[in-house]
N, C-alpha and C positions, 0 to 999 in steps of 0.2 A: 257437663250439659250447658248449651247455649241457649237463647231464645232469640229468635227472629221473627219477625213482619212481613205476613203476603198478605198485602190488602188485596180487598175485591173491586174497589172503586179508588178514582185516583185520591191520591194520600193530600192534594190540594182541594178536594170536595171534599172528604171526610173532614180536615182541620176546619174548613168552612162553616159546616154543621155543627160543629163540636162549641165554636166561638159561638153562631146563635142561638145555640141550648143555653149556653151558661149566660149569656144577656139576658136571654128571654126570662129564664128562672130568676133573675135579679130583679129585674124589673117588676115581675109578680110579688115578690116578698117585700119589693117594696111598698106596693100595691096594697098589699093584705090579701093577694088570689092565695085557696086554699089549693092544699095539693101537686102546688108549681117545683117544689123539690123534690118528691116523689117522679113528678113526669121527667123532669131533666136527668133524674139520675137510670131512666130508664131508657129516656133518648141515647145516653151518653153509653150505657151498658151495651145496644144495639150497635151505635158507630165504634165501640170496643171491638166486638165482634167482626162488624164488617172488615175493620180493620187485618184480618187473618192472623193471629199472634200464635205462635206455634213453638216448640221446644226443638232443639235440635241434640242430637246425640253423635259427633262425629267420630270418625273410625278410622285411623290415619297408619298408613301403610309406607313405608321406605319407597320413596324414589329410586332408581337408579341414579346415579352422580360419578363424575371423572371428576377426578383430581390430577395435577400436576407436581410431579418433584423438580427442578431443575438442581442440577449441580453443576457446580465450574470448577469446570477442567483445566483452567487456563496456565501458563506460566509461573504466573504468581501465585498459586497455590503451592508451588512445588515446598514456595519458601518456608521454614521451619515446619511444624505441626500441621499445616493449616491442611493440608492431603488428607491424613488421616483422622483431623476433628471432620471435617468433612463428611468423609466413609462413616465412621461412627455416626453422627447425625443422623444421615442416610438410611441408615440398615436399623436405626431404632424408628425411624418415623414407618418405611415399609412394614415391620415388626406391627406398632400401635395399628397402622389401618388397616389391618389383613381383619382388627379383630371388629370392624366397624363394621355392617352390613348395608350391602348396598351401596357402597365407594369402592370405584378404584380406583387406583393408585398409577398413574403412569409415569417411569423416568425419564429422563431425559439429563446424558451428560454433554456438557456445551464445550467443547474443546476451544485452545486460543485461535485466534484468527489469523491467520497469514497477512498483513501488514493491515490489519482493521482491527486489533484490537480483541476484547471479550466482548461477544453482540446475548446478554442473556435474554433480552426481551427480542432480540431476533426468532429466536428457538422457542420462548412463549408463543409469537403471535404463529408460525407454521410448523406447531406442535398438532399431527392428525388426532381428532377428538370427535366421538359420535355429536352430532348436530344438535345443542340444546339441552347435554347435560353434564356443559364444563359447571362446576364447583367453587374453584378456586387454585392458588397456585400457591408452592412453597419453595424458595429460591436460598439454597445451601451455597454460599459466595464470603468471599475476602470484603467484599465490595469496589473490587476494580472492576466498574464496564463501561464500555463505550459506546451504548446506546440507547439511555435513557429519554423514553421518551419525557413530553411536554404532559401528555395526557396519558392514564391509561388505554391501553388496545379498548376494541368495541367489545370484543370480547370477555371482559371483566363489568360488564353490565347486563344484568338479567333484563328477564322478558318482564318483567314489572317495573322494572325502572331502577331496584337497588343494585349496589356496588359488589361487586366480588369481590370475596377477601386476597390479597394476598401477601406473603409473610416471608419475613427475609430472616433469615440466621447465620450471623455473623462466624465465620472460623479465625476468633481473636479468644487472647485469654486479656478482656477487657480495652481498653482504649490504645492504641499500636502508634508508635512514631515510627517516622520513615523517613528519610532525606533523599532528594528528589533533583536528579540535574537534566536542565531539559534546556535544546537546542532552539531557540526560537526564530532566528536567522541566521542565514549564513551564503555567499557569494556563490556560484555555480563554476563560474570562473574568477580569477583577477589576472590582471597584466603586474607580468614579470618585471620585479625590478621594485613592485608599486604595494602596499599595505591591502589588506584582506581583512574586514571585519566583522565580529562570528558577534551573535549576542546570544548569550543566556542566560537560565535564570536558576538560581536554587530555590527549593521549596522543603521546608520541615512540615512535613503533612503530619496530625496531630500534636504540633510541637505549641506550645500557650503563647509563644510570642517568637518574633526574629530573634537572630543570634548571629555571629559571627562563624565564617568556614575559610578553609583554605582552597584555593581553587589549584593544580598542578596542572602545565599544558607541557605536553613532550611532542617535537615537530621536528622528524627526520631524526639525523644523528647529532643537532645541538642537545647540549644537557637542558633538561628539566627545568621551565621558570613558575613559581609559586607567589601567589599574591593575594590578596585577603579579599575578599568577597562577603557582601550582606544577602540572607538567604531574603528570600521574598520579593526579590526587586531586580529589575531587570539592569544587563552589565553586557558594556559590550570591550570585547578582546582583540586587540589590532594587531597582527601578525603580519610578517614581510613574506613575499612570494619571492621566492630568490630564482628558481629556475622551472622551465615550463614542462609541462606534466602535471599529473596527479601528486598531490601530498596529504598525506596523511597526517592529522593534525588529532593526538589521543589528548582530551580531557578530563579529569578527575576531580573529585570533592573531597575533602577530608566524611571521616564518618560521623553521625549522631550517636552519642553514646547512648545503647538500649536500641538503637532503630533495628527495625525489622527483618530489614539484607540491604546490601552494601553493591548488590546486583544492578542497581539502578544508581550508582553514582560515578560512573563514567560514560563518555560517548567517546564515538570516533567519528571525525568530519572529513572529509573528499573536497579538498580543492582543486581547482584542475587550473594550472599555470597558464596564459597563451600571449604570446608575444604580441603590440598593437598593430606590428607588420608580419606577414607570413613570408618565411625565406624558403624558398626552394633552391634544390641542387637538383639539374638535369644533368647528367650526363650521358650522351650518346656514344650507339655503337656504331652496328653496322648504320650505313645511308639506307635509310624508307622514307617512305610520303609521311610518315606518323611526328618526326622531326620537326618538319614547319607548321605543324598542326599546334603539338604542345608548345612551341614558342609562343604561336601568337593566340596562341589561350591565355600562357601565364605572362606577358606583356602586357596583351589587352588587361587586365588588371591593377588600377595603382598600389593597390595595399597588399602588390606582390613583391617581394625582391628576389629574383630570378640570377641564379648564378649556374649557368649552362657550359658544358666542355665538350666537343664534339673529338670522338677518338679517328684520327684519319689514318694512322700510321703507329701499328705495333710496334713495341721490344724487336721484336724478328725480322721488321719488314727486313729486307736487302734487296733492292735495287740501282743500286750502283752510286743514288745520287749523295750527293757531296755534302755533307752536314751546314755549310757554308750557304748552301743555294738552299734550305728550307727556310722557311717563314713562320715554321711552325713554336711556339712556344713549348718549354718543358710541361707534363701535366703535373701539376702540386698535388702528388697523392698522400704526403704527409700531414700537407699543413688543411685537406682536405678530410680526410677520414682518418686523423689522429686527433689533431690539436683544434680543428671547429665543425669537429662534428657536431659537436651540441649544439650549434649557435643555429643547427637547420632547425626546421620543424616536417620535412618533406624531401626526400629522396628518390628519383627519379632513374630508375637505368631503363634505357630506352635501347631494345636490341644490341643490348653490352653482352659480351665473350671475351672471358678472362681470358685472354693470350698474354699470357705473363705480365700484366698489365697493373694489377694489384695483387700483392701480395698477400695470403692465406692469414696474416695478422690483421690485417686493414680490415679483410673478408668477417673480421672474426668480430670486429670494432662496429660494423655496421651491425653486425647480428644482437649485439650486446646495446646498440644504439635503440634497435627495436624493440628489446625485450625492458626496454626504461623508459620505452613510453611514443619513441619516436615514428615518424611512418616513414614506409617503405611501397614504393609501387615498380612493378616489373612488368616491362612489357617486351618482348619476344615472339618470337616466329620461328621456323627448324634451326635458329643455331641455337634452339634450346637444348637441344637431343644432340649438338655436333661437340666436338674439344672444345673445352675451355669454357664450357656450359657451369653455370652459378649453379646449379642443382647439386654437381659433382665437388661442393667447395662448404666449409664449413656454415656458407651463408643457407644452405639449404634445413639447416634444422627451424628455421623461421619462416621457409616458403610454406605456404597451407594447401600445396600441390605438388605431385612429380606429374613427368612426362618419360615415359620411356622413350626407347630408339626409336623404336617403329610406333611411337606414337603421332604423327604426323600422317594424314589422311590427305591428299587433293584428290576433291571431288566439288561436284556440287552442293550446297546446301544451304539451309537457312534457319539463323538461330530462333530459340526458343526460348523463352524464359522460363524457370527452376523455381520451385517453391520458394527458394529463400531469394530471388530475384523478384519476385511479384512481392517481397513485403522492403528490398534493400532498398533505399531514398534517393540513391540514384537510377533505379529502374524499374522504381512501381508507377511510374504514370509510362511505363512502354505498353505497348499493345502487339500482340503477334501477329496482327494482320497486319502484315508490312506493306501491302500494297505492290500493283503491279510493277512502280516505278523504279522497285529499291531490286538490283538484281541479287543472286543468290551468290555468296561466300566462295569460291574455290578451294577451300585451304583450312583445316580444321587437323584441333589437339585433342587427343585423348589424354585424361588427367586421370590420378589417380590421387585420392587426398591421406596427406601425412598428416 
């Protein structure tokens, strides 16, 4: 039983009254007026009254209410127990509020994130809940996430102003150590020849102070170099870039005895090698207009070195003329596509047909040049489909195109750009209204992709 106040008059009149009753009666007794205690106490019984004082008996009935489970699903749960303390938790707490009335219970399992981490308060705030009778939430987690807000959501504030609860349960059997290797810079590129420096950092998460680790870095096919490392503090590792391309640079920690998984104590780094000058090799086949185009493309460039061989004259030609009366130099296909192929970054066959020209090893050295990092650009016209076509040659397991015979069309036409041409960086800012100026193509390949 309660008691509450409905005055009839405002409760600033009533107290009003009530103060000149109990003066007025003082004042009399001081007086010697007879009967002044009597009237006040009768004044005062009336402004009781007015006052409305009345009992209350309330009668209190279950709200509806949502509750929230979240559990993490993420990665790191997989490690030791922590899955199955999880599910247990889980299926006891559903269990308890089945027997609650008037709460339910909704789950929610938060899976990892695809390069974002565990988001558990992501899946809190765009968790569907009828309008007005979220509860509170209970978050069954490792405690790895990576989106803790600053504030609780709005949502964890009722319509009155107090805080919703909510409760986190740990899947540890008490305080967990864990040793931690994390990548905190590292170069996109360096120049070859020149040092590449990675920094990172070790971390003994629960661990009561720093300690000492061994750090192991394995780069390409050198052995293994090892060297002491203080966990908590950041360290940085100077490696030499020896040739251009991508490398692959594996780092590891020694382990914390007791820690948790040993999952997170290596990385792997992508350097990507690139020379401070770019070397191209053109070399030409048949004569086209496209010849003096890519010259004074890669001329007009300083920080090109351009090393171009123009084929005039085949193994086969025979024309009678006298080896004495040519001008022409031998082509260096050894010292070209054996012994510095590497030193390209860019290979250029411009309307080239093998007519016994290079040999099916050479063919084979470029192919392997490609598949280690190198580039390759081919440009052609129908002696793609004729003898001595590169397609037909061990270099074709690398082309990302055939052309059959009768894949050579002259007609009319006018290119169009392909899905993946509207996002490629050299032909997303083209536009397919060519305009009346730009006439239409004669001459068009059917391809088919290997």
């Amino acid at each position: 039983m309660m008691f509450d106040l409905s005055p009839m008059l405002p409760v600033w009149l009533l107290a009003t009254l009530a103060v000149l009753t109990v003066a007025g009666a003082i004042y009399g007794a001081l007086r010697g007026a007879r009967g002044m205690l009597w009237r006040a106490l009768a004044v005062l019984a009336l402004l009781g009254w007015l006052s409305g004082p009345r009992s209350l008996h309330p009668v209190l009935r279950p709200v509806p209410q949502d509750a929230l489970l979240v559990v993490d699903r993420s990665a790191s749960m997989q490690v030791g127990h922590r899955s199955a303390i999880a599910d247990h938790a889980a299926e006891q707490i559903m269990q308890d509020v089945a027997h609650l009335p008037g709460l339910t219970l909704h789950r929610v399992d938060v899976p990892g994130g695809t390069g974002h981490g565990t988001r558990l308060f992501e899946a809190l705030d765009h968790a569907d809940l009828p309008q007005g009778r979220f509860a509170g939430a209970i978050v069954v987690t490792d405690g790895m996430d990576h989106d803790v807000p600053p504030h609780l959501a709005p949502r964890f504030h009722g319509a009155n102003g107090q805080t919703l609860p909510l409760h986190l349960l740990l899947t540890a059997h008490g305080e967990e150590q864990d040793r931690r290797l994390r990548i905190l810079s590292t170069p996109p590129y360096a120049i070859v020849g020149q040092n590449a420096t990675i920094r990172v950092q070790v971390d003994d998460l629960g661990a009561p102070s720093a300690s000492d680790a061994i750090l192991t870095i394995r780069s390409g096919d050198a052995p293994p170099q090892t060297r002491p490392i203080q966990t908590g503090t950041p360290q940085d590792i100077t490696l030499p870039v020896q040739h251009p391309g991508e490398t692959l640079v594996g780092l590891s920690v020694s382990p914390l005895a007791g820690e948790a998984s040993t999952e997170n104590n290596s990385e792997v780094v992508r350097i990507r090698g690139v020379r401070d000058r770019l070397r191209v090799l053109l070399v030409s086949g048949v004569p086209n207009q496209g010849e003096r185009v890519w010259r004074r493309l890669l001329k007009a460039d300083p920080s090109v070195d351009l090393v171009h061989f123009t084929i005039l004259r085949s193994p086969n030609t025979d024309d009678g003329t006298p080896l004495s009366d040519l001008a022409l130099i031998p082509f260096p296909i050894r010292e070209l596509f054996q012994e510095k192929i590497r030193s390209f970054d860019l290979i250029i066959l411009d309307g080239f047909r093998n007519s016994n020209i290079l040999p099916d090893e050479y063919l084979t050295n470029i192919a392997d040049y490609v598949r280690n990092g190198g580039g390759l650009l081919v440009t052609a016209g129908p002696e793609f489909t004729q003898d001595g076509t590169l397609q037909d040659t061990s270099l074709a397991q690398v082309l990302p195109a055939h052309v059959s015979t009768d894949g050579i069309v002259t007609r009319a036409f006018r290119p169009s750009l392909t899905d993946l041409g509207k996002t490629h960086p050299v032909t997303a800012g083209l536009t397919e209204d060519w305009g009346p100026g730009i006439a239409p193509f004669i001459r068009t390949s059917h391809t088919a992709k290997t």
